[in-house]
N, CA, C and O of each residue as an XYZ file, in Angstrom:
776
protein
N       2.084      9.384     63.845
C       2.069      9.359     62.394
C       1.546      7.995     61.948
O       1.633      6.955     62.602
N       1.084      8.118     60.945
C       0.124      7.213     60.524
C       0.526      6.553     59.104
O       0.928      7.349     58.256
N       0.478      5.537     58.842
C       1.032      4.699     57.535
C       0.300      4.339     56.917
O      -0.625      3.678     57.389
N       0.402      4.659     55.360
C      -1.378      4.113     54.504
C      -0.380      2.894     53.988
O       0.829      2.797     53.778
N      -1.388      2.124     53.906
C      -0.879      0.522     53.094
C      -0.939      1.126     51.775
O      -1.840      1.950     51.617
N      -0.025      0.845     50.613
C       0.034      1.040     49.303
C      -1.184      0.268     48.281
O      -1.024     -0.953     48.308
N      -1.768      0.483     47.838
C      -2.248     -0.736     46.640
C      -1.544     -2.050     46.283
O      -0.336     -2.157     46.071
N      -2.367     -2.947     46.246
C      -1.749     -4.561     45.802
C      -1.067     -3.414     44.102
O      -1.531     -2.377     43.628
N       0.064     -4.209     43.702
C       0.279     -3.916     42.647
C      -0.331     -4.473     41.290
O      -0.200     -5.693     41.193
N      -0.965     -3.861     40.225
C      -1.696     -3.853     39.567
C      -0.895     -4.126     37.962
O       0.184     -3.701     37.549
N      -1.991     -5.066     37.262
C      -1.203     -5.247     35.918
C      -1.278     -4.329     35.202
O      -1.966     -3.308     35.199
N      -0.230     -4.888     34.321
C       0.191     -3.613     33.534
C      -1.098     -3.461     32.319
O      -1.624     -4.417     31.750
N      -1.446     -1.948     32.097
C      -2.514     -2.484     30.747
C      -1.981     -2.800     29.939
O      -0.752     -2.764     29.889
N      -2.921     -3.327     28.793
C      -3.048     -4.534     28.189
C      -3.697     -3.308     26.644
O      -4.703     -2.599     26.639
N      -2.670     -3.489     25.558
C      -4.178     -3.216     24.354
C      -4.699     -4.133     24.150
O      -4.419     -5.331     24.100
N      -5.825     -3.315     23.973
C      -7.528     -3.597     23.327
C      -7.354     -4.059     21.539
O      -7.354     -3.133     20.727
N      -7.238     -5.266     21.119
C      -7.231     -4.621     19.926
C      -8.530     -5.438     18.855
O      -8.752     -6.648     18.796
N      -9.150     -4.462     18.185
C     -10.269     -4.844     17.468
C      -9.985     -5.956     15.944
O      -8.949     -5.899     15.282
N     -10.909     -6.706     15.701
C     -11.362     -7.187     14.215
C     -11.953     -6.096     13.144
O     -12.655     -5.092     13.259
N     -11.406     -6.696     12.180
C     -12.199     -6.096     11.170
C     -13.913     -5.810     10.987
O     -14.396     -4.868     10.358
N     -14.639     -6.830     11.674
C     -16.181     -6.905     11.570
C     -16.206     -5.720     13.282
O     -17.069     -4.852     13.422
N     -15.306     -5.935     14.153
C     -15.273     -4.687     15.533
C     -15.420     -3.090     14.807
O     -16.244     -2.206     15.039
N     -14.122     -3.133     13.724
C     -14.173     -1.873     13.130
C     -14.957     -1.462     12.527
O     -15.202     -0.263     12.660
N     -15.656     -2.191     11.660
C     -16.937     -1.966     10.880
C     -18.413     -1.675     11.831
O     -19.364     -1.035     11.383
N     -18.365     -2.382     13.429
C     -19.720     -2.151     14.213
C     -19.812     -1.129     14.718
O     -20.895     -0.543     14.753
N     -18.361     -0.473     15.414
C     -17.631      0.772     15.613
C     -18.592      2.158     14.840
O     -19.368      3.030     15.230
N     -17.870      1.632     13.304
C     -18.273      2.722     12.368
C     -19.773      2.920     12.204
O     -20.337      3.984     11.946
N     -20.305      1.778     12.385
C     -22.042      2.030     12.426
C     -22.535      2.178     13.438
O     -23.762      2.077     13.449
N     -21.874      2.459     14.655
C     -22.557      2.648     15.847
C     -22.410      4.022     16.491
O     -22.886      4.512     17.515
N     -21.448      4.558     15.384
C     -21.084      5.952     15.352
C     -19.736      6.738     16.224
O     -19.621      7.899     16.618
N     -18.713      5.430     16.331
C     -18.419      5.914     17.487
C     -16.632      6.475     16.248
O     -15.701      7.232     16.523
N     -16.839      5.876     15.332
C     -15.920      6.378     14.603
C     -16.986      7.204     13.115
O     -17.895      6.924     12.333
N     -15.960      8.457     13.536
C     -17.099      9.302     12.749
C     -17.341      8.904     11.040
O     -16.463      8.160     10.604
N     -18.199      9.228     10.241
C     -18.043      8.861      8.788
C     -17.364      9.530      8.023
O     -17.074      9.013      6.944
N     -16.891     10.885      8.322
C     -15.461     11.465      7.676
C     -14.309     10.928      7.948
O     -13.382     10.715      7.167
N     -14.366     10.733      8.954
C     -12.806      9.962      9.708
C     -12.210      9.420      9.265
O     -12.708      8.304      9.119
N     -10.615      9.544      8.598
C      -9.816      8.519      7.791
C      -9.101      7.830      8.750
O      -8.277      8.473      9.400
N      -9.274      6.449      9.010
C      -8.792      5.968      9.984
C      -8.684      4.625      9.247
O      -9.604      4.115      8.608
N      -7.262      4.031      9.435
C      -7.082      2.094      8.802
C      -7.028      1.342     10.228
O      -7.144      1.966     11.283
N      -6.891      0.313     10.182
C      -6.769     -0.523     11.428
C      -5.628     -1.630     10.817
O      -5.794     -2.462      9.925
N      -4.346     -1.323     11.663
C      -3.705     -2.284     11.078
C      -3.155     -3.400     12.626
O      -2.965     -2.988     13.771
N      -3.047     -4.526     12.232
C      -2.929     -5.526     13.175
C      -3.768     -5.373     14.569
O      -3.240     -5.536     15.669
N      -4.935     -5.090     14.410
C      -5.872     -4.474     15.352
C      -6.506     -3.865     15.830
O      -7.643     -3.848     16.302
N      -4.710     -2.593     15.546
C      -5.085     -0.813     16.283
C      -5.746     -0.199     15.130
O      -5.693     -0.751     14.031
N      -6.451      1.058     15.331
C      -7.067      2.021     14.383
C      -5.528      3.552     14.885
O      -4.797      4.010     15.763
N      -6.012      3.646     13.363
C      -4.812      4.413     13.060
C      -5.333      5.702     12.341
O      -5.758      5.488     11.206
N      -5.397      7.289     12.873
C      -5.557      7.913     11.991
C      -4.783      8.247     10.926
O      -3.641      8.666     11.115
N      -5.348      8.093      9.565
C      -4.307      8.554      8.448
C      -4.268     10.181      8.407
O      -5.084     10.966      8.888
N      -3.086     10.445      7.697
C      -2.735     11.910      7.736
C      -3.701     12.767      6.418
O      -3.827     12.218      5.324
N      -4.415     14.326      6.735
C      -5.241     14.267      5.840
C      -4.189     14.534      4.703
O      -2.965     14.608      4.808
N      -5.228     14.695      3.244
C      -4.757     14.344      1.987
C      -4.594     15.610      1.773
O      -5.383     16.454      2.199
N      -3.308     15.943      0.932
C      -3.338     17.347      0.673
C      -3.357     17.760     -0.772
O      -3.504     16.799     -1.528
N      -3.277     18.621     -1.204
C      -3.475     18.526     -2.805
C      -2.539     18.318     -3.649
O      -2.944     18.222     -4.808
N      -1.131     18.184     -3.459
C      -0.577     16.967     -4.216
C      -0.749     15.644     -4.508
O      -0.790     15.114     -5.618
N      -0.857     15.090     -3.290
C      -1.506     13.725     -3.103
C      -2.913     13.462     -3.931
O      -3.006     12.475     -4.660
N      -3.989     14.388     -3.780
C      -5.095     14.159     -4.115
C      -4.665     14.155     -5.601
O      -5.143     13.189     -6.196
N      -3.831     15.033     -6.437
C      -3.992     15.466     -7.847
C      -3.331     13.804     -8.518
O      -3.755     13.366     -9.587
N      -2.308     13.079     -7.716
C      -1.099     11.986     -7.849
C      -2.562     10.901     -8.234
O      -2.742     10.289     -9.287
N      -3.468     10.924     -7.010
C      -4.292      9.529     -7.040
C      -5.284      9.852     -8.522
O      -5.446      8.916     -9.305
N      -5.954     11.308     -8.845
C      -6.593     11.193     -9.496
C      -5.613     11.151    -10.994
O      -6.246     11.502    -11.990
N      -4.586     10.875    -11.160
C      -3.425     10.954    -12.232
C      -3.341      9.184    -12.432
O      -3.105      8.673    -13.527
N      -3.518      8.590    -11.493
C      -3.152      7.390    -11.538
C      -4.439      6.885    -11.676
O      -4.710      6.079    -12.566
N      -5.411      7.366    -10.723
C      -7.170      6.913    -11.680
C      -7.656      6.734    -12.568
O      -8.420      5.830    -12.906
N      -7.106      7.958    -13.298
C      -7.890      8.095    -14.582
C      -6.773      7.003    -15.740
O      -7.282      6.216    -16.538
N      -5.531      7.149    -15.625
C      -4.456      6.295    -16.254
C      -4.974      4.826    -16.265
O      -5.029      4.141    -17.286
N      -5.240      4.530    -15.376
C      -5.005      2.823    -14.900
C      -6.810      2.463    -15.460
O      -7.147      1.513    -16.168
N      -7.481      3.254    -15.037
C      -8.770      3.452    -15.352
C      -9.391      2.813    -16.946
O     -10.111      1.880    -17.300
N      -8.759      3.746    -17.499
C      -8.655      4.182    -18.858
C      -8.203      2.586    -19.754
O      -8.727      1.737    -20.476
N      -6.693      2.962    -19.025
C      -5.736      1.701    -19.400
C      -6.453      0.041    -19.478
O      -6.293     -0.741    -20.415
N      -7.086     -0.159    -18.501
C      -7.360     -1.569    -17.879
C      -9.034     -1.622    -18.317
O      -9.443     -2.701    -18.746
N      -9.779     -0.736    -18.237
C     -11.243     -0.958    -18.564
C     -11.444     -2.126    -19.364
O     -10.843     -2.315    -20.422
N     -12.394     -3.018    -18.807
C     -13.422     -4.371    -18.787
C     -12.199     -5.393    -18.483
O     -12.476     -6.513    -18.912
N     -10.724     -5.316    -17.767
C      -9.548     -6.142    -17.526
C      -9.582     -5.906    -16.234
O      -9.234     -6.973    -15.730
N      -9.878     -4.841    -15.053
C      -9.295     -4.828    -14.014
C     -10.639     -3.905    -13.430
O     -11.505     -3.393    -14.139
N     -10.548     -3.847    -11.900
C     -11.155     -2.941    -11.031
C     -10.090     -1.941    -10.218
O      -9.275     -2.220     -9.339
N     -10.385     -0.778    -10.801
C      -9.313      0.263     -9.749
C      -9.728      0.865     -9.300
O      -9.931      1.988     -9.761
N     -10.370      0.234     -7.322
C     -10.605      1.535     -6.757
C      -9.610      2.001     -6.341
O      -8.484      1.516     -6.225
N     -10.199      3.443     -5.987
C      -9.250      4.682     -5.073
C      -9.732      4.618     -3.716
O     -10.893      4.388     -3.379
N      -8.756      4.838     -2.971
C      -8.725      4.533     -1.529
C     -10.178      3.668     -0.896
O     -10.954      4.004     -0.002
N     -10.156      2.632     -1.634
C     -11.306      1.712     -1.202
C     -10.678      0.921     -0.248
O      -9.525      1.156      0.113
N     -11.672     -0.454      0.408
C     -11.106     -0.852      1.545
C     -10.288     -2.317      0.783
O     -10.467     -2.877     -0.299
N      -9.600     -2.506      1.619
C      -8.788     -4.108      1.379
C      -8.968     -4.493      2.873
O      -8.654     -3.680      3.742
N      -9.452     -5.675      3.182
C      -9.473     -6.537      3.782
C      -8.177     -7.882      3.742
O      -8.082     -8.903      3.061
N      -7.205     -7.202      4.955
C      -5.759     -8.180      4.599
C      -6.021     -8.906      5.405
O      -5.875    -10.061      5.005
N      -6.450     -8.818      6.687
C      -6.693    -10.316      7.782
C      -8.142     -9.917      7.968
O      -8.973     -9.251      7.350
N      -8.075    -10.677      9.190
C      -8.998    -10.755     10.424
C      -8.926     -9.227     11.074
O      -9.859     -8.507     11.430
N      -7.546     -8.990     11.106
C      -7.438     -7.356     11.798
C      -6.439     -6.197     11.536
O      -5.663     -5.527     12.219
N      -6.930     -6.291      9.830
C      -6.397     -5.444      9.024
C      -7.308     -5.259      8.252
O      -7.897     -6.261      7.848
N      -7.809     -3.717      7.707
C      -8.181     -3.238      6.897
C      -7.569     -1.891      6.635
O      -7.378     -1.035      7.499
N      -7.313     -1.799      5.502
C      -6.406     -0.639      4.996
C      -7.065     -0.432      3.494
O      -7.492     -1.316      2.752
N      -7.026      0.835      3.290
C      -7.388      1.842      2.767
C      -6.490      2.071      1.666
O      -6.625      3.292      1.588
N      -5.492      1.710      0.561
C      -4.285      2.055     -0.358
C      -5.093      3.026     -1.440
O      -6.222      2.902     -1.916
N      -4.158      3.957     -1.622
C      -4.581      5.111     -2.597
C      -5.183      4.215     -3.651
O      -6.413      4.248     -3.632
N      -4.614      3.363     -4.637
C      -4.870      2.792     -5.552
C      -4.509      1.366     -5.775
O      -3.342      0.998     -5.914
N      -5.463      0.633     -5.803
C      -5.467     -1.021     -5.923
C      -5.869     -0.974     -7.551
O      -6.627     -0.154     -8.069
N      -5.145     -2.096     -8.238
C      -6.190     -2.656     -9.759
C      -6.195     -4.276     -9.093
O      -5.264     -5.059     -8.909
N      -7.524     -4.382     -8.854
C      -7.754     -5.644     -8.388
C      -8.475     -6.586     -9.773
O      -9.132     -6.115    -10.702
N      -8.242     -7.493     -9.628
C      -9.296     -8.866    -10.473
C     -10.751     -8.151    -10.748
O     -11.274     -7.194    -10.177
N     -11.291     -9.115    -12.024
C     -12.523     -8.535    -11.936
C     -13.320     -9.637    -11.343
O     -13.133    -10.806    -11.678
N     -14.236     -9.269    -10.435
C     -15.011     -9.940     -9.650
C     -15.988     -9.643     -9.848
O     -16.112     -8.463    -10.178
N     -17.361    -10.569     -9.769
C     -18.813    -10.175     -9.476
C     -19.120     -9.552     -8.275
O     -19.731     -8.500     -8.086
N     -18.555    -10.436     -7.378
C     -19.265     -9.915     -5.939
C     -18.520     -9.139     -4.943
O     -18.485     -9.357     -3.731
N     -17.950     -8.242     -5.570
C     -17.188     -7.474     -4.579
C     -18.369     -6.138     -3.823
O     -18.057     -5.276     -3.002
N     -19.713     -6.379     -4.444
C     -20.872     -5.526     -3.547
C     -20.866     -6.466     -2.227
O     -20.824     -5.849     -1.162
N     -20.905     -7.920     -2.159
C     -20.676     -8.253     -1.107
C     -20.022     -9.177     -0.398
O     -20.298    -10.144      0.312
N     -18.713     -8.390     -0.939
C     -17.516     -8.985     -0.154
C     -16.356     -8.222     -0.315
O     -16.064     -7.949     -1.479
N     -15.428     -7.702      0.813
C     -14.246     -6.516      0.092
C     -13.518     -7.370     -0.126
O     -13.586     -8.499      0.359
N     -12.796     -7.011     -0.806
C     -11.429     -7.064     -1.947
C     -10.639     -7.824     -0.703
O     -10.958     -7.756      0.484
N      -9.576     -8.534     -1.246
C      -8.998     -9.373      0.240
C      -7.479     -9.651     -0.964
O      -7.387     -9.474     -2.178
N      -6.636    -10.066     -0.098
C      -5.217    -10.041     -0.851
C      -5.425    -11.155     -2.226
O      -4.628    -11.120     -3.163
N      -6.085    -11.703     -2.211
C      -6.416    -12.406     -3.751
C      -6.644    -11.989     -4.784
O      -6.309    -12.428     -5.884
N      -7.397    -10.864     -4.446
C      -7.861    -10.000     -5.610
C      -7.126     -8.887     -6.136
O      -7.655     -8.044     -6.861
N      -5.556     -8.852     -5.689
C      -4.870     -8.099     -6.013
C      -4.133     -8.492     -6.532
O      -3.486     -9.509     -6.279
N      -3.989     -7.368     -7.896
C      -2.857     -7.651     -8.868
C      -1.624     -6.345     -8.719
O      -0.426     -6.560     -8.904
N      -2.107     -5.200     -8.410
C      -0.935     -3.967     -7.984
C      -1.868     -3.458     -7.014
O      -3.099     -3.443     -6.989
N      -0.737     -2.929     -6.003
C      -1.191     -1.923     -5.213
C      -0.613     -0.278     -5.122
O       0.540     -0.229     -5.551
N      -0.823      0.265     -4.939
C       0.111      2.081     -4.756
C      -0.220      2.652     -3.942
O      -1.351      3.120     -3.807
N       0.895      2.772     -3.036
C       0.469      4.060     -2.108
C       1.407      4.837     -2.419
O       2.625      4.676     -2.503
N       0.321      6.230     -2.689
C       1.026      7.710     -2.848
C       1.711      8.206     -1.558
O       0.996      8.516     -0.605
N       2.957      8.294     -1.474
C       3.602      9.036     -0.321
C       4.137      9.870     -0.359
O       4.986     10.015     -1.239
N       3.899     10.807      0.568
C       4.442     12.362      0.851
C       4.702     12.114      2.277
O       5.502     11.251      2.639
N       4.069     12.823      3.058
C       4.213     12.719      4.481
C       4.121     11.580      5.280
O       4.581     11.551      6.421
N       3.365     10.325      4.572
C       3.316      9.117      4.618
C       4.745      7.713      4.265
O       4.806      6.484      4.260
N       5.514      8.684      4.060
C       6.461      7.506      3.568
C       6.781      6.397      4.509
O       6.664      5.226      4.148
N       7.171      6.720      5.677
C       7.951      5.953      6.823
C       7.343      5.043      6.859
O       7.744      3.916      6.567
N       5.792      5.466      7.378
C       4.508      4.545      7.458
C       4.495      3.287      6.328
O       4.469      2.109      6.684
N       4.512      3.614      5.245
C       4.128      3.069      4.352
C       5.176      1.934      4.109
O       4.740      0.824      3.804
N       6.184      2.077      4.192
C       7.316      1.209      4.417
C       7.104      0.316      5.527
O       6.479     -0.741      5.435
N       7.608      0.736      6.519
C       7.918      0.722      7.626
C       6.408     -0.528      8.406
O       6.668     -1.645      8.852
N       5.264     -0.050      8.376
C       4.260     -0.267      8.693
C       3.478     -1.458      7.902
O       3.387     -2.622      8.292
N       2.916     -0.892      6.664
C       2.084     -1.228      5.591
C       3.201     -2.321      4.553
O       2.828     -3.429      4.170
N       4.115     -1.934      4.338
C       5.125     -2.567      3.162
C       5.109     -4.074      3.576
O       4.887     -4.929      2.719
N       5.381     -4.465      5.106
C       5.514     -5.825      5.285
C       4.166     -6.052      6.198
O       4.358     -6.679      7.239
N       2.732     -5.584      5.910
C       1.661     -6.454      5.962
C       1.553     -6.733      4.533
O       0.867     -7.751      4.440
N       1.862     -6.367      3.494
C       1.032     -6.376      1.931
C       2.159     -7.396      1.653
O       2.095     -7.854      0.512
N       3.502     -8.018      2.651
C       4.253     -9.156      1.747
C       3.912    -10.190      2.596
O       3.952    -11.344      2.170
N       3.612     -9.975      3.631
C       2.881    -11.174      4.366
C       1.248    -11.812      4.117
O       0.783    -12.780      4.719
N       0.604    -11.062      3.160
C      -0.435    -11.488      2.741
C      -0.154    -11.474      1.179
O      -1.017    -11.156      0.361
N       1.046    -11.823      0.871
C       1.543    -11.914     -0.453
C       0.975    -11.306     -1.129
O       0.225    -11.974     -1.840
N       0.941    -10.140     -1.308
C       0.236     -9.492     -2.541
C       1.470     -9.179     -3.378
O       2.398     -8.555     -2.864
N       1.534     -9.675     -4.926
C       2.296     -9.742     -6.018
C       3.140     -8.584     -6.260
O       4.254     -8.751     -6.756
N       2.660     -7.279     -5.918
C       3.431     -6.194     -6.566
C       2.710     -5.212     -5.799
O       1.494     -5.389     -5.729
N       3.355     -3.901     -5.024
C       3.240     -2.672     -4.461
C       4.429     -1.736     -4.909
O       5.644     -1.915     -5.005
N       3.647     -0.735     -5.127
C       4.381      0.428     -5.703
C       3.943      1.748     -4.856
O       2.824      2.244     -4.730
N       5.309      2.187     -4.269
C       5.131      3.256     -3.018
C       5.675      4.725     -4.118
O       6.813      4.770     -4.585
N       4.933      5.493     -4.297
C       5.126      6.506     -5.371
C       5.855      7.798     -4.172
O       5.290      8.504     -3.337
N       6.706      7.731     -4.401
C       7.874      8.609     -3.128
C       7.540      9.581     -3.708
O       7.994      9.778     -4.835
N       6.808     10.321     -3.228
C       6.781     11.868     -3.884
C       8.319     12.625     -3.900
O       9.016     12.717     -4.910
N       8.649     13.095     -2.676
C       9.811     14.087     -2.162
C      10.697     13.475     -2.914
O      11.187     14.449     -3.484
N      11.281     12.511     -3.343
C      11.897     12.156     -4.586
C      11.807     11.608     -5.792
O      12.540     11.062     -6.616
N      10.760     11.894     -5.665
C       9.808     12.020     -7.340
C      10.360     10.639     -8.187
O      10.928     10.690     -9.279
N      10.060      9.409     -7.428
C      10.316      8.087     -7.718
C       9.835      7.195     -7.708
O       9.744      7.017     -6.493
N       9.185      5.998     -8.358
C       8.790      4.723     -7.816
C       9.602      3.905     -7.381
O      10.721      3.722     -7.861
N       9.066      3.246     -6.300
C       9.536      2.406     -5.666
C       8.606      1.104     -5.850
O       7.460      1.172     -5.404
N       9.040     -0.097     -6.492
C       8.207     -0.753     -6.862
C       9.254     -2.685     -6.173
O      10.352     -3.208     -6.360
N       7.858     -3.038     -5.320
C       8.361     -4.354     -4.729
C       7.246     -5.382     -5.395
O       6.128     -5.321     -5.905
N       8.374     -6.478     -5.031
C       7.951     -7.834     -5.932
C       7.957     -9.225     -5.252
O       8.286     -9.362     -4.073
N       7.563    -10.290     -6.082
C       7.824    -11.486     -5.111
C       8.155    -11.770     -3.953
O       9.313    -12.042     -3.636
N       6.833    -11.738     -2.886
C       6.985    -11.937     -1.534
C       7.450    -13.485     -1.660
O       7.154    -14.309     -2.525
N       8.475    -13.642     -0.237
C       8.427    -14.779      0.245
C       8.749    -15.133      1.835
O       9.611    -14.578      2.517
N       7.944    -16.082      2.218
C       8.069    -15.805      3.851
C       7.647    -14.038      4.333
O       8.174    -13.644      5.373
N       6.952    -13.297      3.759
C       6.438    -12.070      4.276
C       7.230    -11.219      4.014
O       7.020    -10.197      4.666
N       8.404    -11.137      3.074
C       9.290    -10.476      3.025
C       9.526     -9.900      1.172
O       9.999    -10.709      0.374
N       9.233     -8.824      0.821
C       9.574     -8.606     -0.934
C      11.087     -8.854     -1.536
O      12.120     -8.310     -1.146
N      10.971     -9.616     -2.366
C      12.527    -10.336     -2.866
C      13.077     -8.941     -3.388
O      14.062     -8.270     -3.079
N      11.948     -8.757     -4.388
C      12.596     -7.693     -5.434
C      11.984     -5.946     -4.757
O      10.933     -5.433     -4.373
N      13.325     -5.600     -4.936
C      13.143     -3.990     -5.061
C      14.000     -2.844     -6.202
O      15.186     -2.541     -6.328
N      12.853     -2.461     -6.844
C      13.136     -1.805     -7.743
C      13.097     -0.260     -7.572
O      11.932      0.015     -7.284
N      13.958      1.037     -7.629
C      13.713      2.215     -7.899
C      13.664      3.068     -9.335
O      14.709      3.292     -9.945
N      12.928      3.327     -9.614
C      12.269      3.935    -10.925
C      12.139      5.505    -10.716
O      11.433      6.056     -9.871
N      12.931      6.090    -11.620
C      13.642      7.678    -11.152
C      12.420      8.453    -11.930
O      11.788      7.674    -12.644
N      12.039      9.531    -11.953
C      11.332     10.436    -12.579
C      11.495     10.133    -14.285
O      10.460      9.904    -14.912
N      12.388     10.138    -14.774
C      12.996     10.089    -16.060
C      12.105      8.264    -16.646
O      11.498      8.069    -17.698
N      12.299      7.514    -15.802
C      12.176      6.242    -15.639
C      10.657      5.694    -16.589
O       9.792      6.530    -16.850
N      10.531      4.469    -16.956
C       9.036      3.708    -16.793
C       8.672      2.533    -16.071
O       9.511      1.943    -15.389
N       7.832      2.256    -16.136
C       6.905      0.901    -15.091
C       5.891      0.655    -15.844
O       5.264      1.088    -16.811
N       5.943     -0.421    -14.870
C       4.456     -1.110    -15.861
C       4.466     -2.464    -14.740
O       5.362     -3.207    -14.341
N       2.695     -2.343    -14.410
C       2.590     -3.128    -13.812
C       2.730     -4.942    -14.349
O       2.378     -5.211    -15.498
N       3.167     -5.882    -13.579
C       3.277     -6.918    -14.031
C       2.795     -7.656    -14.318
O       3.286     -8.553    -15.004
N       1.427     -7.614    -13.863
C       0.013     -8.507    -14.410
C       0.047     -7.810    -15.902
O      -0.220     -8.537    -16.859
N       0.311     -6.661    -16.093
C      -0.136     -6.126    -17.607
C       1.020     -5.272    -17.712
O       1.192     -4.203    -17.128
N       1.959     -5.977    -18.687
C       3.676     -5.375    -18.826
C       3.203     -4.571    -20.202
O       4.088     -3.980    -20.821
N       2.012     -4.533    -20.640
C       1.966     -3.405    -21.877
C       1.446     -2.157    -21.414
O       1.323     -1.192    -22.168
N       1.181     -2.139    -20.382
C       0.629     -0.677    -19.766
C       1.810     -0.079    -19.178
O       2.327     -0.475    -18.134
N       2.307      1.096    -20.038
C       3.681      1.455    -19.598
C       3.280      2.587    -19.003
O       2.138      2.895    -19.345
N       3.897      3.495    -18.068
C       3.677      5.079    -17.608
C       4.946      5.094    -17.319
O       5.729      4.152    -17.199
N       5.152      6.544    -17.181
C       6.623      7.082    -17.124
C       6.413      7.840    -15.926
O       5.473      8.629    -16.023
N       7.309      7.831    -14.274
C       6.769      8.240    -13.629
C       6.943      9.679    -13.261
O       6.224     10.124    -12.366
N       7.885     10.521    -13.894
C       7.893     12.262    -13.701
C       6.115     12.344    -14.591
O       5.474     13.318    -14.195
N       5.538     11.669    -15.412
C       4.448     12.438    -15.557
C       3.243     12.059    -14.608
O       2.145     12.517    -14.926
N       3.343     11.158    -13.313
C       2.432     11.486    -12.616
C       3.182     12.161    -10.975
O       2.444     12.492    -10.047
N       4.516     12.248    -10.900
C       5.047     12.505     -9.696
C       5.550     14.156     -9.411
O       5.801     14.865     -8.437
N       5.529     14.262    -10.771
C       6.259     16.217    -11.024
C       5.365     17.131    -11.203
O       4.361     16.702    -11.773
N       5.344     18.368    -10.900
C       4.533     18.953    -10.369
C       4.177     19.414    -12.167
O       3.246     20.173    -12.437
């Protein structure tokens, strides 16, 4: 009988993890498709969950509102890109960012934010959990996680050390108003209820 020598033992793998300008060469080199909803957060690429038609009806409710509301005061794209590091880019249903000239060439980066929203349904955990403490570590002023399944805002405030001081819940019945512009009021059962 005969004895095989084992393999030297081998390191453990290692992730790979990409830049923002990686993710972007990626996408033009085709290897991430151009439908593909995918964010990259702290490196990894992440598929997002697709949008279903609650969600879709929530963002275009808050589009046209904030839209409307803020015109020649603010820029609100819908699921446009934010550039939070070096190896974060994320995708939020709805940003009202600063008005800028050159955002043709340059994305939006945590400076240029005055509110952020992510619509959550099936996304909640994530959005917390994941996303909630990159957007207080790149201090962005105010995020509002629109909890669908309990038809609520959830609205955070004053980062410090990466962490949101303030947390506010805002019930269906409830109003908000973002804090860069405390005269733009919405009430949130009329964009969260069916």
């Amino acid at each position: 009988m005969t004895t095989t020598a084992l393999p030297a033992q081998t390191a453990a793998p290692t992730r790979r993890r990409f830049t923002v300008d990686e993710f972007y060469a990626m996408a033009e080199a085709g290897i991430l498709a151009e439908d593909e909803r995918v964010e990259l957060l702290n490196g990894e690429i992440f598929a997002m969950a697709p949008m279903g038609a609650a969600h879709a009806d929530i963002n275009d409710l808050f589009d046209d509102f904030f839209k409307s509301s803020l015109r020649g005061r603010a820029r609100v794209p819908v699921q446009g890109p934010l550039r939070v590091d070096d190896t974060t880019l994320l995708f939020p249903d709805i940003a009202v960012l600063r008005l800028r000239s050159d955002y043709r060439r340059h994305l939006p980066e945590p400076g240029d934010v005055l509110l952020l929203i992510e619509v959550s349904d099936s996304s909640l955990r994530r959005d917390r959990e994941a996303k909630l403490p990159l957007y207080a570590a790149a201090d962005l002023p105010e995020v509002w996680i629109a909890n669908v399944p309990a038809c609520q805002m959830e609205a955070f405030s004053d980062p410090v050390d990466g962490v949101y001081q303030s947390r506010r819940i805002v019930p269906a019945d409830g109003q908000i108003s973002p804090i860069a512009f405390p005269e733009v009021v919405l009430t949130v059962g009329d964009f969260l209820f069916e």
